[in-house]
Structure formats: C-alpha cells, structure tokens
C-alpha positions as CSV (number, residue, x, y, z in Angstrom):
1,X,-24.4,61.0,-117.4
2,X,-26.1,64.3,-117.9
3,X,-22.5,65.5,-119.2
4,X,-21.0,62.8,-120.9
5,X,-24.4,61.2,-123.1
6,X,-25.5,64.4,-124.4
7,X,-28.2,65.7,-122.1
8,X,-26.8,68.9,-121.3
9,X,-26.3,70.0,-124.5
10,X,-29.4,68.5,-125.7
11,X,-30.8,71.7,-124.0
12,X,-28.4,74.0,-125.1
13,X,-26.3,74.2,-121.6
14,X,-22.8,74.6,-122.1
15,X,-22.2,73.3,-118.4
16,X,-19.1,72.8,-116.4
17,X,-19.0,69.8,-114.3
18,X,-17.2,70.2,-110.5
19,X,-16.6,67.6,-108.1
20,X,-17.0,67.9,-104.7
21,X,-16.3,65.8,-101.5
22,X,-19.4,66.5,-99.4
23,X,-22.5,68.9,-99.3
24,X,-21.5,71.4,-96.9
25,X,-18.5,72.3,-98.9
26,X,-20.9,72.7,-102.1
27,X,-23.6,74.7,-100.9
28,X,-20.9,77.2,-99.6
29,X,-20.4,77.6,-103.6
30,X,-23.7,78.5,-104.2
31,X,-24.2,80.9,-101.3
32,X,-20.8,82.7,-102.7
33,X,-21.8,82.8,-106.3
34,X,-19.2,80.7,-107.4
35,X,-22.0,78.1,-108.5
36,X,-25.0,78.3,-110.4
37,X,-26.4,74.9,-109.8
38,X,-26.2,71.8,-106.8
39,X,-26.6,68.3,-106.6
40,X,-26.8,67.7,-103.3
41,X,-27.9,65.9,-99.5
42,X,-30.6,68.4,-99.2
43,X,-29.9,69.3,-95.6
44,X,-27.8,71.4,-96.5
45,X,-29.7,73.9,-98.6
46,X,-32.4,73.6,-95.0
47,X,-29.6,74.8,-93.0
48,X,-28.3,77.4,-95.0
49,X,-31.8,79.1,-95.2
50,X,-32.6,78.6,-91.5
51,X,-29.3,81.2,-91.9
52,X,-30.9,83.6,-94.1
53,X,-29.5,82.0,-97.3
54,X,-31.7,82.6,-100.4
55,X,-31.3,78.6,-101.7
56,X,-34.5,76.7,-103.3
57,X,-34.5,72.7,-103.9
58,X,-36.0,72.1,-107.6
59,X,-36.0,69.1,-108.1
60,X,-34.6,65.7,-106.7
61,X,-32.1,63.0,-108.0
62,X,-31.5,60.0,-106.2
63,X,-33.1,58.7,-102.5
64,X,-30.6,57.8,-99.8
65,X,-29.4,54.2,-100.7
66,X,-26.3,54.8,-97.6
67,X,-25.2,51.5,-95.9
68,X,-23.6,50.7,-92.7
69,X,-21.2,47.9,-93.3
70,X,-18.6,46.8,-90.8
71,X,-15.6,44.0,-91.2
72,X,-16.6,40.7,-90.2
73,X,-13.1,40.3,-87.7
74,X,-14.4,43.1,-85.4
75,X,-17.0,41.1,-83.9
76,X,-19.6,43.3,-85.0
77,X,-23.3,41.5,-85.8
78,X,-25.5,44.4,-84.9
79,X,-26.1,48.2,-84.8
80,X,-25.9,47.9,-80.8
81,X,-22.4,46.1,-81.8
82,X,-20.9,49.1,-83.0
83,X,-20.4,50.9,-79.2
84,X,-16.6,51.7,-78.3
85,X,-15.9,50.8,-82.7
86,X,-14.8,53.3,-85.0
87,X,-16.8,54.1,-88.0
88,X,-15.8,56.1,-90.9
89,X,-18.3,59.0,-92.7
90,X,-18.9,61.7,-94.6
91,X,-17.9,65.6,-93.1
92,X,-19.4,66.6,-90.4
93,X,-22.9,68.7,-91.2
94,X,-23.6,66.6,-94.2
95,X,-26.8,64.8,-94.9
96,X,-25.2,61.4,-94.3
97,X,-23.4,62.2,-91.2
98,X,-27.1,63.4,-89.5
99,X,-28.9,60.3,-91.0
100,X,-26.1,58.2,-89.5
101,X,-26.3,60.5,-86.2
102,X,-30.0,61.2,-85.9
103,X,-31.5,58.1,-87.3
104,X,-29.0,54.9,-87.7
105,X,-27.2,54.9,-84.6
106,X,-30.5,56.3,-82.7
107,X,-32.3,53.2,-83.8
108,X,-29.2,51.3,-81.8
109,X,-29.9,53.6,-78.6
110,X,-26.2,54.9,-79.2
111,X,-24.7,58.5,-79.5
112,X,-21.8,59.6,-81.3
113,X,-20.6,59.6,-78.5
114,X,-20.4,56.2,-78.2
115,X,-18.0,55.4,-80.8
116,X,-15.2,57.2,-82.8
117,X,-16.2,58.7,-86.1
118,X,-14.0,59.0,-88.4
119,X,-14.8,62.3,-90.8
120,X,-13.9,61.5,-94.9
121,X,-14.0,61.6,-98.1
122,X,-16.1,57.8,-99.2
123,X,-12.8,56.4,-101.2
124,X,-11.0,56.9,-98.3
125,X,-13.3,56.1,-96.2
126,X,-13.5,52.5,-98.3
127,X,-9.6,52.7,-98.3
128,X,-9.7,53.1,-94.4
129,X,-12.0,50.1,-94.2
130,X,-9.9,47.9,-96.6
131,X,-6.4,48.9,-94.4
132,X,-8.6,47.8,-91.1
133,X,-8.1,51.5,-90.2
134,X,-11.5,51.5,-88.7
135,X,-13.9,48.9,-87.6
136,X,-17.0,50.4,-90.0
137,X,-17.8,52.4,-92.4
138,X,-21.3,54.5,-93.8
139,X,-21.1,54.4,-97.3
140,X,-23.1,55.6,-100.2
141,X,-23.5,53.4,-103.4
142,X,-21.6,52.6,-105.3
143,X,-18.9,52.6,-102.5
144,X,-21.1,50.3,-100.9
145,X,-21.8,47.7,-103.4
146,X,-17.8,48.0,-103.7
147,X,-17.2,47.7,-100.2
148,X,-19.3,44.1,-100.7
149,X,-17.7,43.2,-103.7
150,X,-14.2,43.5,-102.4
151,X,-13.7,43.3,-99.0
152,X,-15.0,40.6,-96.4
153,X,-17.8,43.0,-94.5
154,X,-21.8,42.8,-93.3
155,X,-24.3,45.1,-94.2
156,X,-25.6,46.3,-90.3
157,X,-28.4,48.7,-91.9
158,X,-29.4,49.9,-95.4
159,X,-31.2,53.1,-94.9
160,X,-33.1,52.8,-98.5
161,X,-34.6,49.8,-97.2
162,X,-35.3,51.0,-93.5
163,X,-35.7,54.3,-93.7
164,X,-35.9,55.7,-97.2
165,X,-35.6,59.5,-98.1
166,X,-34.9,61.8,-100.6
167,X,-31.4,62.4,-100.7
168,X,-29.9,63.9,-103.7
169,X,-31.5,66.8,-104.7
170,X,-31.2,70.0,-107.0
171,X,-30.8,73.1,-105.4
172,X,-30.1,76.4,-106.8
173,X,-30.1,80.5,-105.8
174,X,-33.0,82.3,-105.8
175,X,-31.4,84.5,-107.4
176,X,-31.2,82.2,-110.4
177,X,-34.9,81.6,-110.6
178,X,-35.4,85.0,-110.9
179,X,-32.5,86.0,-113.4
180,X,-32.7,82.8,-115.2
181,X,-36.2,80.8,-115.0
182,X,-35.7,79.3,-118.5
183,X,-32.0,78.1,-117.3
184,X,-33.9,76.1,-114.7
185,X,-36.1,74.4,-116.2
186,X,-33.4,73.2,-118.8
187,X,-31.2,72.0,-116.1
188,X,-34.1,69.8,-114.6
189,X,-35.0,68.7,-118.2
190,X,-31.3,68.0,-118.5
191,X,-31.4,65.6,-115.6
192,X,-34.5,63.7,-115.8
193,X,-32.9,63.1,-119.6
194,X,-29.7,61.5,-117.5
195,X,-32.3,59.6,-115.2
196,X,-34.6,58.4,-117.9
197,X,-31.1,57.1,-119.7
198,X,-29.8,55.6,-116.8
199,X,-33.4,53.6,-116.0
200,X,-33.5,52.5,-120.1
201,X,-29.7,52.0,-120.5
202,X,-28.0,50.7,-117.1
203,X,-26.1,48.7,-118.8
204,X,-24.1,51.7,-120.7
205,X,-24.7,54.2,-118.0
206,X,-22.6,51.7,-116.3
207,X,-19.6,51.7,-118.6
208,X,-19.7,55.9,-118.5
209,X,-20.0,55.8,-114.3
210,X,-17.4,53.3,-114.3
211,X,-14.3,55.3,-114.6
212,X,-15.4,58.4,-112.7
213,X,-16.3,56.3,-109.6
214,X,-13.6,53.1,-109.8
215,X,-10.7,54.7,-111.9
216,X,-8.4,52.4,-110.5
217,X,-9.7,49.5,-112.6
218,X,-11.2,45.6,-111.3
219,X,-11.0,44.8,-108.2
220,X,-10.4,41.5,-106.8
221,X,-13.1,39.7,-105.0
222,X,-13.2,36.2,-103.8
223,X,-9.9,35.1,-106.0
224,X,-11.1,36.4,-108.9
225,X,-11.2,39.9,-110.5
226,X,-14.6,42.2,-111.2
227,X,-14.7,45.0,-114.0
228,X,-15.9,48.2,-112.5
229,X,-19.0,48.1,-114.7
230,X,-19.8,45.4,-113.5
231,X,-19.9,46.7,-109.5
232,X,-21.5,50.3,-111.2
233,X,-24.3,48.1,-112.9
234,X,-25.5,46.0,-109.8
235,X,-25.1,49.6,-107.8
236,X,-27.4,51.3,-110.0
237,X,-29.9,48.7,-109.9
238,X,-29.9,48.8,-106.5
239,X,-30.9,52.6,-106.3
240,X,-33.8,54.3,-107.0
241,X,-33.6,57.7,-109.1
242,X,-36.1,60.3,-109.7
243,X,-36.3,63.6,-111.0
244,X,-39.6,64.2,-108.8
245,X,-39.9,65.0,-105.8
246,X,-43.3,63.1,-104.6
247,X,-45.5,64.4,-101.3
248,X,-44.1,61.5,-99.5
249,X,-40.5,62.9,-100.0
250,X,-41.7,66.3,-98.5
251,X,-43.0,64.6,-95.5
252,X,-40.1,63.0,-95.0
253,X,-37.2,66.0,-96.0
254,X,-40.1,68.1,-93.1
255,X,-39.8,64.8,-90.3
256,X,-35.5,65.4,-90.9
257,X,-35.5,68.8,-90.5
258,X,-37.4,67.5,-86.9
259,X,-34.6,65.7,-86.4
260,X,-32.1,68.6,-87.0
261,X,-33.6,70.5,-84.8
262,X,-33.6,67.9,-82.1
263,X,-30.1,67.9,-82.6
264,X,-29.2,71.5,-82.7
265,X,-28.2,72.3,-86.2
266,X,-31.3,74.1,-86.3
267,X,-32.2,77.0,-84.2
268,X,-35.7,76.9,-85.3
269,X,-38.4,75.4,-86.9
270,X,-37.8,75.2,-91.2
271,X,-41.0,74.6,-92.7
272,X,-40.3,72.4,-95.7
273,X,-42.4,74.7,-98.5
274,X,-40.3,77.7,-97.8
275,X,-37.6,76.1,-99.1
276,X,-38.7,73.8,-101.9
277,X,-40.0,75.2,-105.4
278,X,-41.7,72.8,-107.7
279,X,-43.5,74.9,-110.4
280,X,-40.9,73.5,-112.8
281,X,-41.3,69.7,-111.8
282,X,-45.1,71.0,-112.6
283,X,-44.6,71.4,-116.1
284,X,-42.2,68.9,-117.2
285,X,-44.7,66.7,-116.0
C-alpha cells in the first residue's frame, strides 16, 4: 500500500520494496547492511539483540491475526486433536512458529514433539493443506481467510481473538537512527499514511493487495468462484493495524520474550525498553 498509493513518495522516499518468506531470513538483511528498513514478527529483532545485534523496533504494523485451521476429514475438533497430525508453519525461529510452539499448542498441553511440523513458506503451506499434504496448517491472514474461503477446514484457535499481540512491527539499525533520524521518522509517517488508507479505503486497498497476495486469480468455493478482492477485503476487516505501539503491546512483546526464554532461544533475560525506541511514534502523535 505504502508503495503502490503514494505514501512513500508522499515523503520523499524513493524506496525499494523486497519480499521475504519469513522473519529470520529478513532480520539477517538488516544485521548485514543489505537493508535499511524491516517489517517484521518482532521476535526476531529480540533475538538478534540478545546476540549483540544493534536492531531497534520503531514502530508497529499489524497484531498477530495467525489461525490454526485443520481439514475437516482428519478427525480433528480440537487443539488436543492435533497429537500424532501434521501441521504446516512458518521457518523455524520465526514469530509464528514460537506463538504456535510456546503458546497455541501449550494451551493443548502438547509439544512439538507431539506432532510433525511441517516448515514453509504460507502459499505453500495453503497449497500443502489443499493437496491433503498435511492434516493442519497455522496461517496468517489473508492465507487464512483463503484457506476458509476455499477449502473445507475449521478454525481450532485464532490467536487475535485468544491471545492477541503485536506482531508486525518496524525495526531498523541503530545505526540508521543515528545516521538518518529524519529517514525514520518519514518511513513511520510513510506507514501510518498506508494504515490510515487501508482503515478509510478497504475497499481499494483491497483491489491493490489482491494481486500481490492471490495472483493466481478467483478461487472456487462452494461451486461458485470468489474474486481475490473479495477474500483481501473480508481479511483486512478482520485485522487490526496500527502504527502505535500501545503500553499493552509492550507488556505483551516483554511476557513473549518470557516465553523465549522458557524455551531456549534466549539465553538471558531481554528487557523489552532496550530494544524498542518510540521517540518518533512520540511526535507523530
């Protein structure tokens, strides 16, 4: 949105737009210098600093709208359900894969060890769960409202509904604060833009999503076919965006890093502030 309506270039950014498959393999860019700027599961930029990487969370996106949806001919009904299934995720490391680990399968008294987990891109993860390749699958939206709209699958958990936290966020180097304040500040001006669009306009910020996240076209559901904007429209409706990050998100991003520790990604404690910088959130509001 930020790209394609104008925001960007609203503030004078002449910015180049890279996709990426999951978090760990972005924040790897930023710690290399090969990217200026990340939108990101912000467990990653945590444990790169418990590393010694100089990485500060500005601002935020989107909160965690992931679902666990499973095919309704593998006799699963519940979370507990899921023991001895396969499931298909994001990579390993990434801020889905320790929600799903430390918080949606805990809820179900289960382990990973407890069922096969399939690590993957979310297309073909939705691909996998179309082909019956796997029993379940944790998706984010839109792939989840797609997932619905398409195939014959139960939502088991919605984690924006049970357990909602900030997700998405913007991280950058320290070392562009420093070099750069003034580049910061128009990249976060440049997003709340996109979000403030996106909250006024769904309706078009639907027909521009459309094609980046269903480029294949309709899909058919129920004997009859549904446009993509039509699946991106009831997906963004269903999220919540927000270029703020709010004292309840901290507490939350600070309970997660907990739960990373508790699961050994972190050696060590991570106190929340020493990686979060809002002085720029401050004055845009």
């Amino acid at each position: 949105i930020a790209r394609d309506k104008g925001s960007f270039a609203a503030e004078g950014l002449d910015a180049q737009v890279t996709s990426f498959t999951s978090g760990p393999t972005l924040v790897k860019g930023l710690v290399s210098d090969q990217l200026e700027v990340g939108i990101l599961g912000f467990t990653n930029a945590v444990t790169w600093s418990a590393q010694g990487a100089d990485l500060k969370i500005v601002g935020k996106v989107q909160e965690g709208f992931h679902s666990l949806v499973a095919r309704g001919d593998r006799g699963i009904n519940s979370l507990r359900d899921l023991k001895g299934k396969s499931i298909a995720s994001q990579s390993a490391g990434s801020t889905a894969d320790i929600v799903l680990k430390g918080v949606v399968l805990k809820k179900a008294g289960l382990t990973d060890k407890d069922l096969q987990i399939m690590y993957t891109a979310p297309a073909t993860a939705l691909a996998s769960l179309r082909a019956g390749r796997v029993d379940s699958a944790f998706l984010f939206e839109p792939y989840d409202t797609v997932a619905r709209a398409a195939l014959p699958v139960k939502e088991l958990y919605e984690v924006g509904k049970s357990w909602p936290f900030p997700c998405m966020v913007v991280t950058v180097p320290g070392k562009l604060l420093e070099e750069q304040p003034d580049t910061v500040r128009k990249i976060l001006m440049s997003i709340r833009r996109s979000i403030e669009f996106m909250k006024a306009k769904p309706t078009e910020a639907a027909k521009v999503l459309a094609p980046a996240f269903m480029p294949e076209g309709e899909i058919e559901s129920e004997g009859h076919n549904v446009k993509p904007e039509e699946v991106m429209l009831k997906s963004l409706k269903s999220n919540k965006f927000d270029w703020r990050l709010t004292p309840a998100d901290l507490n939350r991003m600070q309970e997660l890093a907990g739960i990373m520790k508790g699961m050994d990604i972190l050696n060590k404690d991570v106190p929340i502030s020493s990686v979060v910088d809002l002085r720029w959130q401050k004055e845009l509001e």
